[in-house]
TIRO-2110 file (N, C-alpha, C; in Angstrom, 1 decimal):
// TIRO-2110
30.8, 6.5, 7.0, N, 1, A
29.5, 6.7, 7.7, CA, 1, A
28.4, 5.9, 7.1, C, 1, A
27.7, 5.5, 7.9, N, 2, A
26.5, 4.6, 7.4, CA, 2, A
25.3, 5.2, 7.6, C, 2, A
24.3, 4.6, 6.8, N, 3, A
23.4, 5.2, 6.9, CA, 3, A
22.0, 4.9, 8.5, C, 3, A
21.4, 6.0, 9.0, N, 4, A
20.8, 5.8, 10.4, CA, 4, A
18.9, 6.6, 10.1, C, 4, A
18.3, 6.3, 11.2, N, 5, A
17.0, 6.5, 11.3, CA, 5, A
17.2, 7.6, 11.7, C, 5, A
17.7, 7.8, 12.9, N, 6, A
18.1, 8.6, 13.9, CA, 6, A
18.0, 10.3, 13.0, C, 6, A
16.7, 11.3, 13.1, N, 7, A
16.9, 12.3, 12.6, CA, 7, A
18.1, 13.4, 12.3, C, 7, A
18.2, 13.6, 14.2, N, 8, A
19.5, 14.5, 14.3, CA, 8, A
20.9, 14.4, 13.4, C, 8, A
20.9, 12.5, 13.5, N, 9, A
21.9, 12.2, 13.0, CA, 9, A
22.5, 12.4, 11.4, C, 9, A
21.1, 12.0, 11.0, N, 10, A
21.0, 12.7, 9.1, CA, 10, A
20.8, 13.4, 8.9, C, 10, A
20.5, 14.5, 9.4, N, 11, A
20.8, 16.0, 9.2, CA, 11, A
22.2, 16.5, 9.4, C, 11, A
22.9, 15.8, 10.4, N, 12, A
24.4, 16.0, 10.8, CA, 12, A
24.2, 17.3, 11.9, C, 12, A
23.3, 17.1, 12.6, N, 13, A
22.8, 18.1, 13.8, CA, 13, A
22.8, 17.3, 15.0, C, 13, A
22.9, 18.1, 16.1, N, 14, A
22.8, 17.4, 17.7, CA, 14, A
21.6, 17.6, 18.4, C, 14, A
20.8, 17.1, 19.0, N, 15, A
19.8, 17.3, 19.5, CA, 15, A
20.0, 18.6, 20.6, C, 15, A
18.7, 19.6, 20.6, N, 16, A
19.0, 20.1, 21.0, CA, 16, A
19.0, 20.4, 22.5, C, 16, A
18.6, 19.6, 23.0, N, 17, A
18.8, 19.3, 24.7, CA, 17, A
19.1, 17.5, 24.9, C, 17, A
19.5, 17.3, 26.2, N, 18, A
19.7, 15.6, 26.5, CA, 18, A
19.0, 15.7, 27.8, C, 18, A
18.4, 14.4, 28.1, N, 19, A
17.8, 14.4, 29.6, CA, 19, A
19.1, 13.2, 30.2, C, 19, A
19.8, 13.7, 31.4, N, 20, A
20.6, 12.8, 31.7, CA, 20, A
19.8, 12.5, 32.8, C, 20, A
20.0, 11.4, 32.7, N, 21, A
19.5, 9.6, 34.5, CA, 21, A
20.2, 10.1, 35.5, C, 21, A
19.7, 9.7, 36.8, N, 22, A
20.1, 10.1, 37.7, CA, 22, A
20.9, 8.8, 38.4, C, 22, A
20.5, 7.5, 38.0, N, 23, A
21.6, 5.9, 37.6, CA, 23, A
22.9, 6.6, 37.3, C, 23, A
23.9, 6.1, 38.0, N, 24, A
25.2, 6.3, 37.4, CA, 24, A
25.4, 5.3, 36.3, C, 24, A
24.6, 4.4, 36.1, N, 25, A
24.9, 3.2, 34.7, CA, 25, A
24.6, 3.6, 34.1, C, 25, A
23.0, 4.2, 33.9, N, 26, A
22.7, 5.0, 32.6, CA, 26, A
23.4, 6.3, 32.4, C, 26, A
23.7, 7.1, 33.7, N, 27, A
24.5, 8.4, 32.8, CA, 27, A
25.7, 8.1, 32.0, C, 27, A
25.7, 6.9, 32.3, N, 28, A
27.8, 6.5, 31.6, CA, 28, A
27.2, 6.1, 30.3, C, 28, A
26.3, 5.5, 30.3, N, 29, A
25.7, 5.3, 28.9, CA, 29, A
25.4, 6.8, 27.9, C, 29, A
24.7, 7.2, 28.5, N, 30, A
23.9, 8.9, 27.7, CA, 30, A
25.2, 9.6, 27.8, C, 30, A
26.3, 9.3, 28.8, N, 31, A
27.5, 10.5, 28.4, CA, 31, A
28.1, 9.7, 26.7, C, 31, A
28.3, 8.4, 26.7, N, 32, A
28.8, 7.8, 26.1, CA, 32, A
28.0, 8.4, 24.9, C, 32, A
26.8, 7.9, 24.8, N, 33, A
26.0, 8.1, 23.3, CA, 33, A
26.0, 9.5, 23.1, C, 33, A
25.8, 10.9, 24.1, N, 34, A
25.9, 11.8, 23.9, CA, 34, A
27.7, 12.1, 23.0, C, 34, A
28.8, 11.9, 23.4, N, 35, A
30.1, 11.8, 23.3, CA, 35, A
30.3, 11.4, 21.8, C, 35, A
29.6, 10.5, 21.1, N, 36, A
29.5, 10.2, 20.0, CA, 36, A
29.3, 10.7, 19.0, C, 36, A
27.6, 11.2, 19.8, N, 37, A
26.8, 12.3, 18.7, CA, 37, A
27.9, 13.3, 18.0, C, 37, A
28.1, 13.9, 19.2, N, 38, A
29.1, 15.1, 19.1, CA, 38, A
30.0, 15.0, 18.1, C, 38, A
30.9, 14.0, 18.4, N, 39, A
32.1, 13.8, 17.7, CA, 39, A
31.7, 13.1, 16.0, C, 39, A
30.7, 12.6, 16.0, N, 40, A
30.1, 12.3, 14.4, CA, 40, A
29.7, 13.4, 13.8, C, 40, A
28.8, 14.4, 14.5, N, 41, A
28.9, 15.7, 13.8, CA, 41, A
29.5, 16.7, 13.7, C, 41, A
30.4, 16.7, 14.4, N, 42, A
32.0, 17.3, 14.4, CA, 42, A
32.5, 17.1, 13.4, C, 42, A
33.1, 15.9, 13.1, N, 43, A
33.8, 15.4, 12.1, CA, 43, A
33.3, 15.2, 10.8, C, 43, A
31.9, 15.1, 10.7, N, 44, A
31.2, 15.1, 9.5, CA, 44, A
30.9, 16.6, 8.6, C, 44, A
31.5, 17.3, 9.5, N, 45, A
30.9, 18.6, 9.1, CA, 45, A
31.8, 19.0, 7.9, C, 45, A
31.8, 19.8, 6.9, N, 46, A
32.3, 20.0, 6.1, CA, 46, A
33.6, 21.0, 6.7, C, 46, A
34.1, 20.6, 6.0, N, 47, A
35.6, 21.7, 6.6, CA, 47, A
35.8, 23.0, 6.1, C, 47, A
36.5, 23.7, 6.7, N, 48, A
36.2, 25.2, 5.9, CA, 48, A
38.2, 25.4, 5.6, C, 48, A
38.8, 24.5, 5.4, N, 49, A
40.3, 24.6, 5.1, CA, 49, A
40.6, 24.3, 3.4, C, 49, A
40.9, 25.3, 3.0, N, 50, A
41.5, 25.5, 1.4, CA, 50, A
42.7, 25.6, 1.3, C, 50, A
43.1, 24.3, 1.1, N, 51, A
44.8, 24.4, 1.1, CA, 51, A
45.7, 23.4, -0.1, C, 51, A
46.5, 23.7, -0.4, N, 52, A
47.2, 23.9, -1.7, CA, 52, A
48.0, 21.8, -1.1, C, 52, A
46.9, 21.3, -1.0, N, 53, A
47.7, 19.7, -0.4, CA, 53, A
46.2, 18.8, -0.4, C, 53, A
45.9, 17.8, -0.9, N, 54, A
44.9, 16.7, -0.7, CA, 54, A
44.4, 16.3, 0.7, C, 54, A
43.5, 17.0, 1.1, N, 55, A
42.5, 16.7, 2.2, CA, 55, A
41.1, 16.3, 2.2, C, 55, A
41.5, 15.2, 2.9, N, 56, A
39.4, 15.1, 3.3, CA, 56, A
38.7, 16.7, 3.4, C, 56, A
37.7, 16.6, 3.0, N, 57, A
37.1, 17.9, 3.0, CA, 57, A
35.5, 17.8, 4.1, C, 57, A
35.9, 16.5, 4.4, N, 58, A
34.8, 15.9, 5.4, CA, 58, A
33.2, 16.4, 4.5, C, 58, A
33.0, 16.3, 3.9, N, 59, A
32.0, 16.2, 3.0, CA, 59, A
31.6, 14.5, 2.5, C, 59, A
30.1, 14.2, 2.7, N, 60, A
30.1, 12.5, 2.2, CA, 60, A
29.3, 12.7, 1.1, C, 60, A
29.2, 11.7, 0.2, N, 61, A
28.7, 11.1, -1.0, CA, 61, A
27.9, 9.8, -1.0, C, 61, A
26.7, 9.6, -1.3, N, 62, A
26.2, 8.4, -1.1, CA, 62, A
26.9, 7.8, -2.1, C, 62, A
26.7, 6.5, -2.3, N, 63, A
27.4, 5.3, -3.2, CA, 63, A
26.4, 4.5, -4.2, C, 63, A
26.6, 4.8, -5.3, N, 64, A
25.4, 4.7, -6.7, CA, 64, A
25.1, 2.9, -6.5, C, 64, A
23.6, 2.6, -6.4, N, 65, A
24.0, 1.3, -6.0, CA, 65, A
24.0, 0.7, -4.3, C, 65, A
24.5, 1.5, -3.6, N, 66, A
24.5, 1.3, -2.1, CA, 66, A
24.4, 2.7, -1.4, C, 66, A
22.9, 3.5, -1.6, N, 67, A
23.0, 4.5, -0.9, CA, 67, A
23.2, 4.8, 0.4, C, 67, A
23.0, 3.6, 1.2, N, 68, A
23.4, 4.0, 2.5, CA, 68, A
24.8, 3.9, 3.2, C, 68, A
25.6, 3.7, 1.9, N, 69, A
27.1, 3.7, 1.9, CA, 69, A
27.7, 5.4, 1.5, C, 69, A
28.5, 5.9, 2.8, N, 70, A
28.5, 7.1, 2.3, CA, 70, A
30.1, 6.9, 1.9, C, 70, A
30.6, 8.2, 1.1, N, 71, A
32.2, 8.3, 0.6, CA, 71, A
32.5, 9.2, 1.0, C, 71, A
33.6, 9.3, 1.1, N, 72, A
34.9, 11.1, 1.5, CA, 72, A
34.8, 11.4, 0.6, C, 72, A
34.8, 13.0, 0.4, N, 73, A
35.1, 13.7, -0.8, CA, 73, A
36.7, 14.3, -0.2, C, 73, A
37.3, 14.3, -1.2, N, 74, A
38.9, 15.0, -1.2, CA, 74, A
38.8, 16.2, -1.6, C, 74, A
39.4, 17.4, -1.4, N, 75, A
39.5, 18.7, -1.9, CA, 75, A
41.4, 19.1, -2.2, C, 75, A
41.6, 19.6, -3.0, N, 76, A
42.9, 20.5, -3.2, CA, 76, A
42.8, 21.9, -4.2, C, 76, A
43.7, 22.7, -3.6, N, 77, A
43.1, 24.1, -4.0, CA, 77, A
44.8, 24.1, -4.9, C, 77, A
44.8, 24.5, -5.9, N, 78, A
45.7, 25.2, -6.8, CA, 78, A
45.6, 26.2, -6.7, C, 78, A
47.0, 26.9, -7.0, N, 79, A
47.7, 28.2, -7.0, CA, 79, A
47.9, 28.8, -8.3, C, 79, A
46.9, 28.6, -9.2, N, 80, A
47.1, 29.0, -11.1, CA, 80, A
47.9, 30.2, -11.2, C, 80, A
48.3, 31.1, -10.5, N, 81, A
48.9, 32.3, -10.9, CA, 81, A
47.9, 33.1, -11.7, C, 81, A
48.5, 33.8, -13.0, N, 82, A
47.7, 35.0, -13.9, CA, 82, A
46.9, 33.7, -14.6, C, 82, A
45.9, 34.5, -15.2, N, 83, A
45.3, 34.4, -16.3, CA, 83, A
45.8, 34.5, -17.5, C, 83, A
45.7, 33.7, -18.7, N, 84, A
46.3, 33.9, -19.9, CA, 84, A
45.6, 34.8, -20.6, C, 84, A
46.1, 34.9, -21.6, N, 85, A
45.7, 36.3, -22.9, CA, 85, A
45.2, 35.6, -24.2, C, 85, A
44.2, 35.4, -24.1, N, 86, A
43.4, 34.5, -25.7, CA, 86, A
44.1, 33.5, -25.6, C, 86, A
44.0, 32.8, -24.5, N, 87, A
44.9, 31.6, -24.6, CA, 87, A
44.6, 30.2, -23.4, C, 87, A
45.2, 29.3, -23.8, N, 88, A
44.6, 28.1, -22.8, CA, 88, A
46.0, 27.8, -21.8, C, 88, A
46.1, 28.1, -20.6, N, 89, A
47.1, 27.5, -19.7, CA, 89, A
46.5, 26.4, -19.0, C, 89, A
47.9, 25.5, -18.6, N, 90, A
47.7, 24.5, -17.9, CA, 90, A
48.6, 24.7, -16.7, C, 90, A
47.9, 24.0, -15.6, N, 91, A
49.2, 23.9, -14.1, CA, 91, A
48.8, 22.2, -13.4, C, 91, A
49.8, 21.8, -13.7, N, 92, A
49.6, 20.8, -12.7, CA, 92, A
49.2, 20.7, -11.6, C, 92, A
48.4, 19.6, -11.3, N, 93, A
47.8, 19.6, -9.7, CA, 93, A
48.4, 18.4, -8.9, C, 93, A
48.8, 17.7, -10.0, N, 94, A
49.5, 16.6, -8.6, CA, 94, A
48.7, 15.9, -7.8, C, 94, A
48.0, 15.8, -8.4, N, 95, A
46.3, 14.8, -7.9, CA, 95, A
46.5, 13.3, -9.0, C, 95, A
46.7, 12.3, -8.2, N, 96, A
46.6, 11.1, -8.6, CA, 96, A
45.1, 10.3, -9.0, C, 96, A
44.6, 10.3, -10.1, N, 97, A
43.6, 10.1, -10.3, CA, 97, A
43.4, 8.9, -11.2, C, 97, A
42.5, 7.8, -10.9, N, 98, A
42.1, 6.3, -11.6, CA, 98, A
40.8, 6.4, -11.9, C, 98, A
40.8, 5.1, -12.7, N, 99, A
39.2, 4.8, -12.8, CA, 99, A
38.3, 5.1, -12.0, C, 99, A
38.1, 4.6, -10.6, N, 100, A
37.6, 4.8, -9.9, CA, 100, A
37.4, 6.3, -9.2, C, 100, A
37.8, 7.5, -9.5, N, 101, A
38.0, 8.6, -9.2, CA, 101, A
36.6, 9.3, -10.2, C, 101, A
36.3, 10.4, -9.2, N, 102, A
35.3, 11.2, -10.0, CA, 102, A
35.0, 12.4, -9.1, C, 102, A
35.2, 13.4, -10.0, N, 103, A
34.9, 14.8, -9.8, CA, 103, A
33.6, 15.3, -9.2, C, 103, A
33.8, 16.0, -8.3, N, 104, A
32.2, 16.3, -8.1, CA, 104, A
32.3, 17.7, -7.8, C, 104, A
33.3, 18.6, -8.0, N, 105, A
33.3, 20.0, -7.9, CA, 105, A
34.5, 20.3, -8.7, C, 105, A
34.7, 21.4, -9.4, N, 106, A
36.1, 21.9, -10.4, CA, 106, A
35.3, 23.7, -10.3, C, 106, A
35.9, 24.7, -10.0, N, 107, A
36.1, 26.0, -9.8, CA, 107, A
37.0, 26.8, -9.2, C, 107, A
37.2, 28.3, -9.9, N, 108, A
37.8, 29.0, -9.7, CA, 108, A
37.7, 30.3, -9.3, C, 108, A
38.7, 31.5, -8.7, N, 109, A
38.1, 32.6, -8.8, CA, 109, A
39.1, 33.5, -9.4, C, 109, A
39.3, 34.5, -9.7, N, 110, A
40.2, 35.2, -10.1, CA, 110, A
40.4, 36.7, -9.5, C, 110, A
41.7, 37.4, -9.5, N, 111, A
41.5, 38.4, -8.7, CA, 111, A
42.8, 39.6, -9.8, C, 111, A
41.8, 40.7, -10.3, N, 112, A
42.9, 41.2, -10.9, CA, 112, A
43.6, 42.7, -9.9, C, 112, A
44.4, 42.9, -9.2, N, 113, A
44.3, 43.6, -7.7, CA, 113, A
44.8, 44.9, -8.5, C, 113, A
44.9, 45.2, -9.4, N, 114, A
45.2, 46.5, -10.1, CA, 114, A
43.7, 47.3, -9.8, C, 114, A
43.1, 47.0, -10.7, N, 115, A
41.6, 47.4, -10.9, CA, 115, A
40.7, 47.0, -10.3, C, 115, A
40.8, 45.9, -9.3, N, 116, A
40.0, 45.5, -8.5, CA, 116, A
38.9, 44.9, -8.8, C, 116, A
39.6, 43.9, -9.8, N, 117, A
38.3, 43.4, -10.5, CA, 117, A
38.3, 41.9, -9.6, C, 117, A
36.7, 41.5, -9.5, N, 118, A
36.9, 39.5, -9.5, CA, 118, A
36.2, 39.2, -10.5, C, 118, A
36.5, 37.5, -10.2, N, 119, A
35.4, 36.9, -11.7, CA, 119, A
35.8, 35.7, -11.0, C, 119, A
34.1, 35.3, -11.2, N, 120, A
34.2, 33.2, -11.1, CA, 120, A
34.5, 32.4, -12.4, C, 120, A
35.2, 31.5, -12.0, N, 121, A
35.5, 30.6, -13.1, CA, 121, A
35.1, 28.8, -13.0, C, 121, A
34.3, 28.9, -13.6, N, 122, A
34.0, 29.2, -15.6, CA, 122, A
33.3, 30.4, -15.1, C, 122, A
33.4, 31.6, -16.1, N, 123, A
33.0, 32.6, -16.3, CA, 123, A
32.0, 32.8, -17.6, C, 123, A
30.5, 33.2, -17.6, N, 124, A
30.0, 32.9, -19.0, CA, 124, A
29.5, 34.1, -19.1, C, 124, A
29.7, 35.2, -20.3, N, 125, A
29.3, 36.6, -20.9, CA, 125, A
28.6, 36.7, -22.0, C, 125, A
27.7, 37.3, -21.9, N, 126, A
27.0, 37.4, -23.2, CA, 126, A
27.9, 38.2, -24.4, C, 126, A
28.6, 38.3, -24.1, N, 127, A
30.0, 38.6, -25.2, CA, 127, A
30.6, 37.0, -25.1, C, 127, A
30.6, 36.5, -26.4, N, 128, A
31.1, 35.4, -26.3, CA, 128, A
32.9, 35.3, -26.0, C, 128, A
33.6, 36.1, -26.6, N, 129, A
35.2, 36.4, -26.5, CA, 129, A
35.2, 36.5, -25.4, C, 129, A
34.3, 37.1, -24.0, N, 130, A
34.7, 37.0, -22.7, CA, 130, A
34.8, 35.8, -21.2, C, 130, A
34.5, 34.8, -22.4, N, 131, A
33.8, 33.7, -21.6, CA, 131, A
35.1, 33.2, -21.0, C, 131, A
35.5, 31.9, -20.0, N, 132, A
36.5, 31.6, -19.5, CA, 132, A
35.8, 30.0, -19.3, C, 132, A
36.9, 29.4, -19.6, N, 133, A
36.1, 27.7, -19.3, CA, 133, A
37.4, 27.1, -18.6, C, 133, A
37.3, 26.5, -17.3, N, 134, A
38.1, 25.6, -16.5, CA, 134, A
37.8, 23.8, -17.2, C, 134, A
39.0, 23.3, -17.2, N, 135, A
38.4, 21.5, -17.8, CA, 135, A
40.0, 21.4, -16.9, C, 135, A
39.8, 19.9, -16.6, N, 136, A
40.5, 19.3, -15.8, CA, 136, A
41.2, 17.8, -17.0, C, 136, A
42.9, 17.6, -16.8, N, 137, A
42.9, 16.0, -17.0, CA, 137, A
43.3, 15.5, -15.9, C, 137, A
43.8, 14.4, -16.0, N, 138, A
44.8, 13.3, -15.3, CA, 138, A
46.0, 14.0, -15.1, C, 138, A
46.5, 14.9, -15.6, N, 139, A
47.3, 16.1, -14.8, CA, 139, A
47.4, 17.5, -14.8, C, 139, A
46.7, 18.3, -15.7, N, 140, A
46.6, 19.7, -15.4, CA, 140, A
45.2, 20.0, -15.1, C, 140, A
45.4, 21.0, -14.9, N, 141, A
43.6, 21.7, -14.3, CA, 141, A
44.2, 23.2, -16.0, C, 141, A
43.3, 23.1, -16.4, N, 142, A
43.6, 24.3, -18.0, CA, 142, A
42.2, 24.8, -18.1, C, 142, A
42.6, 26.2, -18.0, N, 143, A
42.0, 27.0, -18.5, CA, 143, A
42.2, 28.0, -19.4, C, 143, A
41.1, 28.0, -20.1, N, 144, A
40.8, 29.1, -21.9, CA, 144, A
40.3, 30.0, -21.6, C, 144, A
40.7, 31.7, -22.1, N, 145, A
40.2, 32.4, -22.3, CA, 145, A
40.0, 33.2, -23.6, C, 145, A
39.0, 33.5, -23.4, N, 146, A
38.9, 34.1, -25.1, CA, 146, A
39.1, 35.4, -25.2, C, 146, A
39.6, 36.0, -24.1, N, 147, A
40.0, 37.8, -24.2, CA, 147, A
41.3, 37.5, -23.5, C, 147, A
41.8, 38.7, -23.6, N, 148, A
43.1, 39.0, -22.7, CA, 148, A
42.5, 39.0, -21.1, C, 148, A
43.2, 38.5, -20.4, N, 149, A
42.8, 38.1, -18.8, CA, 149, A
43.4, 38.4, -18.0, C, 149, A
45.1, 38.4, -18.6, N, 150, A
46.1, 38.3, -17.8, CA, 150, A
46.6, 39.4, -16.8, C, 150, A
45.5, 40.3, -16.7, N, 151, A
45.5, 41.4, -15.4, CA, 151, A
45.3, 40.4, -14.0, C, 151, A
44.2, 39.8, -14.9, N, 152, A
44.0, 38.8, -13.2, CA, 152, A
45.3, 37.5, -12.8, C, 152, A
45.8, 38.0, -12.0, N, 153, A
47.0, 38.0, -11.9, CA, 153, A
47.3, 36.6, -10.3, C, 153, A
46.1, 37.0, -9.9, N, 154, A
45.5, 35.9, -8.9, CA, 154, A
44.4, 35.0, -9.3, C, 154, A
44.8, 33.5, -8.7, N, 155, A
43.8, 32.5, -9.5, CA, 155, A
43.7, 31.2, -8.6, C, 155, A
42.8, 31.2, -8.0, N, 156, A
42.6, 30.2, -6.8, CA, 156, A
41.9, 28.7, -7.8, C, 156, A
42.0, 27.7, -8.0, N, 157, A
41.6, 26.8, -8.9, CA, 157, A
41.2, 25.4, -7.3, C, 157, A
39.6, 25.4, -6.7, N, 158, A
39.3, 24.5, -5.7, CA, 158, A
38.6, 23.1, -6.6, C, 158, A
39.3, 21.8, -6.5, N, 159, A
39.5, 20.2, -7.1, CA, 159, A
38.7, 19.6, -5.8, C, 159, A
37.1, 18.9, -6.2, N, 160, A
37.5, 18.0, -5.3, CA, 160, A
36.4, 17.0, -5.9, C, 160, A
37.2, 15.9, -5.2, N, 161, A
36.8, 14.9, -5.5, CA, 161, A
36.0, 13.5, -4.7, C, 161, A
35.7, 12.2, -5.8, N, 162, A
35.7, 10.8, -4.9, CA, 162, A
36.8, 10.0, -5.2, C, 162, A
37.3, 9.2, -4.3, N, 163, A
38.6, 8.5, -4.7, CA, 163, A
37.8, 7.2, -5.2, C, 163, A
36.7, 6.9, -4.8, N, 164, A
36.1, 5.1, -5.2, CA, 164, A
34.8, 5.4, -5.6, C, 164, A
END
């Protein structure tokens, strides 16, 4: 996506009415440019799909250097299982990552279905033993806890990234 004047269009909004010509030349035009609108803010829209596989997440990034150069952001959601017990687990994510690669979101949630408890991760408590910290490498997504956790037994881990 490049960068435009055009308000509607950098907001990622559609205008809210169109005057169509009563010219059949120009309506084929305003269907046309209308047809576009649509479909650039359609597709630019952020996606609402959390799924355990590397997808555009239709989310853009300007480009450090060339802001009017926008980037895809990638999303992939892991399946972490339980939570550890005073302890640091890792799971692979199977996300191919280079130099050129950079994080722009790492979070989790947890769900312990006994008690009914949730918790966001990173988790931070003014008990320090309670705290929970997510860090990512080049292949696992690991997280530390400083208490026993492992009731939460559900653990959604959402990755996403820039590829360039």
């Amino acid at each position: 996506m490049s960068f435009t004047s055009d308000n509607p269009l950098q907001t990622n909004q559609l205008p809210i009415s169109v005057e169509y010509p009563q010219d059949p030349k120009l309506l084929q035009v305003v269907n046309t440019e209308t047809y576009k609108r649509t479909a650039n803010a359609v597709n630019t829209k952020a996606s609402g799909l959390y799924l355990p596989q590397e997808m555009a997440s239709f989310q853009q990034y300007f480009t450090s250097g060339n802001p009017m150069q926008n980037r895809d952001v990638y999303r992939k959601v892991i399946d972490f299982g339980a939570l550890p017990n005073t302890a640091a687990k890792t799971v692979a994510h199977g996300i191919t990552f280079d130099a050129n690669s950079t994080l722009t979101r790492l979070y989790a949630a947890a769900t312990d279905p006994v008690n009914l408890l949730y918790i966001p991760i990173p988790y931070a408590s003014p008990t320090l033993a309670n705290n929970i910290e997510i860090s990512l490498d080049s292949t696992n997504v690991i997280i530390t806890t400083g208490s026993n956790r492992s009731a939460f037994t559900i653990c959604y881990v959402v990755i996403e990234w820039l590829k360039n």
